[in-house]
C-alpha positions in Angstrom: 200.8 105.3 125.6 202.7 108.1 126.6 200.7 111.4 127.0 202.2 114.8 126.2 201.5 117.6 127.4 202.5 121.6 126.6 204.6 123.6 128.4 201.4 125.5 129.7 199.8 122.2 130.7 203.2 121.2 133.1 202.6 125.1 134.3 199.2 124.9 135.1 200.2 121.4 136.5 203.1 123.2 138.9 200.3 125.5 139.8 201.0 128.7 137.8 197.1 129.0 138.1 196.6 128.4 141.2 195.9 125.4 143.4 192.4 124.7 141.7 193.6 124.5 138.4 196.5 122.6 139.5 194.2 119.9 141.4 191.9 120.0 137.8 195.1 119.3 135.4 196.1 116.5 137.7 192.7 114.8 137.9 192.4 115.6 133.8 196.4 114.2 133.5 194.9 111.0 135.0 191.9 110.4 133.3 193.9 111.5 129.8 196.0 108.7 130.7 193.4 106.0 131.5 191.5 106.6 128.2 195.0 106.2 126.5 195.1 109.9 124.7 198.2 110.9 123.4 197.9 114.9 123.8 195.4 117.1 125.2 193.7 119.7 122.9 192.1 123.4 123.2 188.5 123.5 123.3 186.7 126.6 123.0 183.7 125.9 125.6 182.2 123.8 128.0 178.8 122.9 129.3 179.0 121.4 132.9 176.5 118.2 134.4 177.3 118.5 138.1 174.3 121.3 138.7 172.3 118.6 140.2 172.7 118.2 144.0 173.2 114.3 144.4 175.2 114.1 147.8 177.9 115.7 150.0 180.9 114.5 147.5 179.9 116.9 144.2 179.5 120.0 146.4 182.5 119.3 148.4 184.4 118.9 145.0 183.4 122.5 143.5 183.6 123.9 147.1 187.2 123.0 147.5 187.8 124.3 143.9 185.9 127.8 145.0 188.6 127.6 147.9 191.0 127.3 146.0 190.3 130.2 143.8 189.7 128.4 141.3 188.2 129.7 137.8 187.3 128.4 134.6 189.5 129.3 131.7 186.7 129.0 128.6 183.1 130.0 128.4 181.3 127.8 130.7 177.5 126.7 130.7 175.6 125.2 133.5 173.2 122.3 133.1 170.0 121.9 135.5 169.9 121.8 138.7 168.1 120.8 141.4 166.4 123.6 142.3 164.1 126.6 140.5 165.4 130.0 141.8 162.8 131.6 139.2 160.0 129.9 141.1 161.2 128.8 143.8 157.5 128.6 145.3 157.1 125.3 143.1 159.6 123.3 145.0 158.7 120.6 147.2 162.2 120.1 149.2 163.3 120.2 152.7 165.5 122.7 154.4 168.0 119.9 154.3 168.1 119.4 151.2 167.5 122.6 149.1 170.1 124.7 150.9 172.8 122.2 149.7 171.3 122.3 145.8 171.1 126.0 146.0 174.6 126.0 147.1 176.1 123.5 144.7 174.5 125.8 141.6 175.9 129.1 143.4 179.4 127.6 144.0 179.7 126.6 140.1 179.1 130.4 139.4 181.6 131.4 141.6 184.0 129.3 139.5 183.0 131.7 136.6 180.2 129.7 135.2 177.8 131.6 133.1 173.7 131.1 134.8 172.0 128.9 131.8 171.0 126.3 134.1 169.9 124.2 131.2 169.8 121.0 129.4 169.8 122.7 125.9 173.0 125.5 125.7 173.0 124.4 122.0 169.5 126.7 121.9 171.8 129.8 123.7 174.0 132.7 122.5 176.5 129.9 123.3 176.1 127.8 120.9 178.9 125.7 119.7 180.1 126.3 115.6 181.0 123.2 113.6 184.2 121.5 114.1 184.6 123.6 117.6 186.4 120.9 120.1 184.5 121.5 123.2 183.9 119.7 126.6 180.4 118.7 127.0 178.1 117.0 129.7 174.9 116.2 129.7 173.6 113.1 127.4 171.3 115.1 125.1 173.6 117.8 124.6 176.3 115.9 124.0 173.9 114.0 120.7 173.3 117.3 119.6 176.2 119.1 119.6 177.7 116.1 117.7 175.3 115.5 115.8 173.3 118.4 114.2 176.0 121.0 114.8 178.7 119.4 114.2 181.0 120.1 117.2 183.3 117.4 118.9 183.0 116.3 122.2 183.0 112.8 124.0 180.2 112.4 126.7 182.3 114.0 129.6 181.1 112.8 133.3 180.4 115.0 136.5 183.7 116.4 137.8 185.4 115.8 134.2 183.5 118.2 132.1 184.5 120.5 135.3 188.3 120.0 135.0 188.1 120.5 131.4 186.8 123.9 131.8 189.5 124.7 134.4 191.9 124.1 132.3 190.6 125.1 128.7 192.4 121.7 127.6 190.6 117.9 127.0 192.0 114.7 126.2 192.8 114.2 122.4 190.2 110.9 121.8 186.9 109.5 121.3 184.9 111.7 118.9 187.4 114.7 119.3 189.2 112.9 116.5 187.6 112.7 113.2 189.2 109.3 112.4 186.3 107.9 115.5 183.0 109.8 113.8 182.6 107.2 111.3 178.8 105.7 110.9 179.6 102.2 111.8 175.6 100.5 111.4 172.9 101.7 109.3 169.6 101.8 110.1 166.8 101.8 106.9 163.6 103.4 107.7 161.0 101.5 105.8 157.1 102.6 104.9 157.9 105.6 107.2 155.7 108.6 108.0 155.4 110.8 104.6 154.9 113.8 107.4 157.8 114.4 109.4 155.9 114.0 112.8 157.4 114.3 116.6 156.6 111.3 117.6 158.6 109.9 114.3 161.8 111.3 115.8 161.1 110.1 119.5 161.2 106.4 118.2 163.6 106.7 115.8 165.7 107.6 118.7 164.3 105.3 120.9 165.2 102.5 118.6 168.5 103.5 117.5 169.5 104.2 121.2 168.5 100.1 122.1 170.0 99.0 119.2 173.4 100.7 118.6 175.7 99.7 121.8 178.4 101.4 121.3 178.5 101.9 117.3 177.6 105.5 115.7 174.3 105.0 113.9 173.8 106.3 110.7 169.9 106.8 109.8 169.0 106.9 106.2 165.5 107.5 105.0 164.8 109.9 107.5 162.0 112.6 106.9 163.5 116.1 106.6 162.6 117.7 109.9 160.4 120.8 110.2 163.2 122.3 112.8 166.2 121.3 114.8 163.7 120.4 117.9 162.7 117.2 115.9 166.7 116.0 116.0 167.0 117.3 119.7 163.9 115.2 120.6 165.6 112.0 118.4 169.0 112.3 120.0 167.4 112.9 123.3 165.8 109.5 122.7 168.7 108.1 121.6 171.2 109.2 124.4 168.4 107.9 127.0 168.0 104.7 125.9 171.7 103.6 124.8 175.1 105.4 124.9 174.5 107.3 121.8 176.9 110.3 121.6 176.8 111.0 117.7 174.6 109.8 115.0 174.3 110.9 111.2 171.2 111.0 109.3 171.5 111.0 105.4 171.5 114.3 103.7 170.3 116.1 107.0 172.9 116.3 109.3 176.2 118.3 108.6 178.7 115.2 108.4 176.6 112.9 106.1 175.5 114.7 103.5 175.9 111.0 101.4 175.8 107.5 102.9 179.1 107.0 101.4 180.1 110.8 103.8 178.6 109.4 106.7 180.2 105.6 106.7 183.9 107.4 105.4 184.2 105.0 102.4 183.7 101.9 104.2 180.8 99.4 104.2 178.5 99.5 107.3 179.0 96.4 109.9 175.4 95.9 110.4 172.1 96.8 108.4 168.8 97.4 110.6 165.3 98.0 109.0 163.3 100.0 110.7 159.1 99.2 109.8 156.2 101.1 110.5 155.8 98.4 113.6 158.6 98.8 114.8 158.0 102.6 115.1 154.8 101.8 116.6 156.0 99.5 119.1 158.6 101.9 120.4 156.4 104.3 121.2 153.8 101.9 122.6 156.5 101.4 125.4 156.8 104.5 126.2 152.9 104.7 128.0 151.6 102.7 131.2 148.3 103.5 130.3 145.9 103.4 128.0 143.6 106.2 126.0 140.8 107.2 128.1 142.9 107.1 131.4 142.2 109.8 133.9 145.1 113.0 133.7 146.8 114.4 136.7 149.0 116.7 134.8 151.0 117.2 131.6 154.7 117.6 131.0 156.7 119.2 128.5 160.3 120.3 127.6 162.5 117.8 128.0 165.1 118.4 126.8 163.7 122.3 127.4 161.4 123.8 125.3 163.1 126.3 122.7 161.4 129.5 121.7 160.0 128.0 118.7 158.7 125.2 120.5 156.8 127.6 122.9 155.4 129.2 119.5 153.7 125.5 118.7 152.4 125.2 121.7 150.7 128.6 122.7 148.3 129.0 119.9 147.4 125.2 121.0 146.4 126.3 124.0 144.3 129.3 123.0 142.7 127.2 120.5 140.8 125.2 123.7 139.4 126.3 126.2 140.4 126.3 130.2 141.7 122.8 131.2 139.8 120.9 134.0 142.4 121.8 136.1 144.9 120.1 134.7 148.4 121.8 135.2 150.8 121.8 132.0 154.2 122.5 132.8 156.8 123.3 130.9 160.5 123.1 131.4 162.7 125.6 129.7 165.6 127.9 130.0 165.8 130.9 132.0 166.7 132.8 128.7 163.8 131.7 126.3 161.9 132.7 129.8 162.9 135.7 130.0 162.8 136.3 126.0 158.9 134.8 126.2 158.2 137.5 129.4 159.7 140.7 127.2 157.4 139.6 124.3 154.5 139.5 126.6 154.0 135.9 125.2 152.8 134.7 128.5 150.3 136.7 129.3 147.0 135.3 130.7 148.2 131.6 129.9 147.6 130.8 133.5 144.4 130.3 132.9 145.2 127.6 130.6 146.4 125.3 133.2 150.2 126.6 131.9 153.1 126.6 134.6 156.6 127.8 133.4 159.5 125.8 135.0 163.1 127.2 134.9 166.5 125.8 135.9 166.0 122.2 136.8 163.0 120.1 135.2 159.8 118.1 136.7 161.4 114.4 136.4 164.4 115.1 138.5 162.9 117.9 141.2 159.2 118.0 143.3 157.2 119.9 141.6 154.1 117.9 140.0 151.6 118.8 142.7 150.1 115.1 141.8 152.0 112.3 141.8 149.1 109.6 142.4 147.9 110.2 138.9 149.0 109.6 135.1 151.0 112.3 133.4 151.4 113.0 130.0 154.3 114.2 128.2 155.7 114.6 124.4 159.5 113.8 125.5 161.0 110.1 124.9 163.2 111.2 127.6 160.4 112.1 130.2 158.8 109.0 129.9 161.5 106.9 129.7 163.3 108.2 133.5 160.0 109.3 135.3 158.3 106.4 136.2 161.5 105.6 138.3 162.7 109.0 139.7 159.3 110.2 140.8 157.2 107.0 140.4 154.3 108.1 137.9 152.6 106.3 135.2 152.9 108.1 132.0 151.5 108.5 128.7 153.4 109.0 125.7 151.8 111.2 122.7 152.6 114.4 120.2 152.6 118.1 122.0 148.8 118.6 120.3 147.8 115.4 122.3 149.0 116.7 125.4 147.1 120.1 125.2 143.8 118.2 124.1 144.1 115.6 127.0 144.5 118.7 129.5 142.0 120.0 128.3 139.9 116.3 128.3 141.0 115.5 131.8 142.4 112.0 130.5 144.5 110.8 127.8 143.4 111.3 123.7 145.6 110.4 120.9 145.2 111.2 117.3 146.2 108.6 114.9 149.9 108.6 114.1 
C-alpha cells in the first residue's frame, strides 16, 4: 500500500523543521509503511513511554534529537521514570546508573515535554476528550484512554510515541480508525458480585487480558463502577496480562452503550462466561502467600493513585492505629502530590507507616527498604510484574486489606 503524505509532512521530511523532526518523520514514514497505513493523521497530544532509563540506546536516541533542536509539535506528557526527583532520598541506585535516568527524563523536557512523570495523564489537566486521535504509550494508558474516554490511539512503542509527538502526525490504522474498535468476543459475567468491589475489576481484567489475544473484549454484566479508578484498575489488568488496548463494557463505557453498539451490528466470534470461580481463581494467582504470612511492606498506586483514590485510603489509615512498622507506599503523580500537600491532606500520616512516591513507581525502581519479605498491594499490575523485576513474594487483596495487614504485621483478607 502506498502511503500519502501532505505537503507539510514531505516539508517536515526535507527538514523545514529542523534535523530532529526530519530524522522523526523518516523513522515515523517507515514504520507508517510497515503497518501498511495509507495516510498519516493529526493528533492532538501525546503521552511518551521512554522515561524509563533501560540502556545507552534510549538516551542516545532523545540526546541526538535534543542536538538536533528538536521539539515536540503537540502537548506532550511524560510517563515514569526511573528515578524520584521529589524524593530522591528513597532511591537505592548507583552513581552509574542514576545520573543516566536523571538525564534521560531531563533530555525529554528539553524536547518540550510537559513534567507529569506518570503512568495515569488521563487523571491530568491533559486529559484526552472523546474521539481526540492521540499518540499514546504506556499499556494502561493506552486501555484507558480507549476505553473509558473514548480517545484513539494504538499502543505506540518507545521511540514511536516520540516521533509522533515531533511531528504532530501518526499513522492512519489500528484503533485510530473506527472501522478496527469493534467488540469482536464477549465475555458474560455470571453470579457476579452484587457490590461493585476492586478486586471485581482486577480479575475481570486479569481474565479478559489471558483470554482475548488479540480480539477487543466486550464485557457485559459488568457492575456499574463506583468511579473511573475501578476501570483504570480493570484495563490495567487487562493490558498486563494480554495485549489489550481497547475494551467495551455494556452500558458503561462511552462506545457500547448496547451490546448491539459495542459489537457494530455483527455477532461476536466467541462467547466466554465468566463464574464466580473463575473470578476467584484469578485473583488467587495473583498471591505467593497465604493469609497469616508475615508483611514487609505494602504497595499501592499502580497505575498511580488519583486524588480520589488518596481520599479512600486516608480515612483508612486514621481509622487504625500506628502500623508495626510496616511502610505503605504509594505511587502517584507529582500533581495529585502537590494538590494533596496544598490541602494539608498529608499531614502527620508518617506516623502511619505512609511514604508518598512520585515520578517512577516501587516495581520498576529500589525503593522497598525490604525486599526479603512479602509485600502486599491492591494493583493486578503490581503483583503481576514484581515478583520478577524486584524478586518479592506478594499478596494480592482490596486497598482496606492492605491498610489492616500494615497495621497486623502480616497478611488479613476479608471475604470477597
Amino acid at each position: 500500500m502506498t502511503l500519502e503524505l501532505s505537503a507539510r509532512d514531505q516539508s517536515m521530511l526535507r527538514g523545514a523543521r529542523g534535523p530532529a523532526t526530519a530524522a522523526a518523520m523518516r523513522i515515523l514514514v517507515a514504520f507508517s509503511k510497515a503497518v501498511g497505513a495509507s495516510k498519516l493523521l493529526d493528533i492532538a497530544g501525546a503521552h511518551i513511554d521512554g522515561c524509563l532509563y533501560h540502556g545507552q540506546a534510549s538516551l542516545d536516541f532523545v540526546e541526538r534529537l535534543v542536538e538536533g533542536s528538536g521539539r515536540v509539535l503537540v502537548p506532550t506528557t511524560l510517563n515514569v521514570g526511573s528515578f524520584d526527583l521529589i524524593h530522591p532520598g528513597l532511591v537505592k541506585m548507583p552513581p552509574s546508573q542514576e545520573a543516566p535516568a536523571r538525564r534521560l527524563m531531563k533530555a525529554h523536557l528539553e524536547l518540550g515535554c510537559r513534567a507529569t512523570f506518570t503512568c495515569a495523564p488521563y487523571q491530568t489537566r491533559f486529559r484526552p476528550g472523546f474521539g481526540e486521535q492521540i499518540a499514546w504509550g504506556e499499556s494502561n494508558a493506552i486501555v484507558f484512554a480507549n476505553s473509558v474516554i473514548g480517545a484513539r490511539t494504538n499502543r505506540y512503542g518507545d521511540f514511536i510515541d516520540l516521533c509522533c509527538a515531533m511531528t504532530g502526525r501518526a499513522p492512519a490504522w489500528g484503533l485510530h480508525l473506527s472501522e478496527n474498535r469493534r467488540g469482536r468476543v464477549l465475555f458474560e459475567l455470571i453470579d457476579s458480585d452484587a457490590e461493585p468491589s476492586d478486586s471485581l475489576f482486577v480479575a475481570v481484567g486479569l481474565i479478559i487480558g489471558q483470554t482475548s489475544g488479540d480480539r477487543i473484549p466486550v464485557i457485559s454484566g459488568l457492575p456499574r463502577p463506583r468511579d473511573e479508578d475501578q476501570l483504570k484498575a480493570l484495563g490495567a489488568a487487562a493490558a498486563t496480562t494480554g495485549a489489550v488496548a481497547l475494551f467495551h463494557a455494556v452500558d458503561i463505557t462511552p462506545e457500547a452503550n448496547t451490546l448491539e453498539e459495542a459489537f457494530h451490528g455483527m455477532a461476536p466470534e466467541e462467547i466466554i462466561g465468566i463464574t464466580r470461580a473463575d473470578l476467584d481463581n484469578a485473583l488467587a494467582r495473583l498471591s505467593s502467600v497465604p493469609d497469616g504470612a508475615p508483611l514487609a511492606a505494602v504497595s499501592l498506586g499502580t497505575p498511580h493513585f488519583s486524588h480520589d483514590e488518596w481520599m479512600r485510603l486516608l480515612p483508612l489509615l486514621r481509622k487504625v492505629a500506628p502500623g508495626r512498622g510496616i511502610p505503605i507506599y504509594v505511587n502517584t503523580g507529582r500533581a495529585t502530590l502537590t494538590r494533596l500537600q496544598d490541602e494539608g491532606a498529608l499531614a502527620g500520616m508518617e506516623a502511619f507507616g505512609l511514604i508518598s512516591v512520585a515520578d517512577t513507581c516501587t516495581y520498576v525502581t529500589s525503593i522497598i527498604e525490604r525486599l526479603d519479605g512479602v509485600v502486599m498491594t491492591n494493583s493486578g499490575k503490581w503483583a503481576h510484574y514484581a515478583p520478577g523485576n524486584i524478586g518479592v513474594s506478594v499478596a494480592f487483596g482490596d486497598m482496606a486489606d492492605c491498610v489492616r495487614s500494615a497495621a497486623a504485621g502480616h497478611v488479613v483478607r476479608g471475604t470477597r
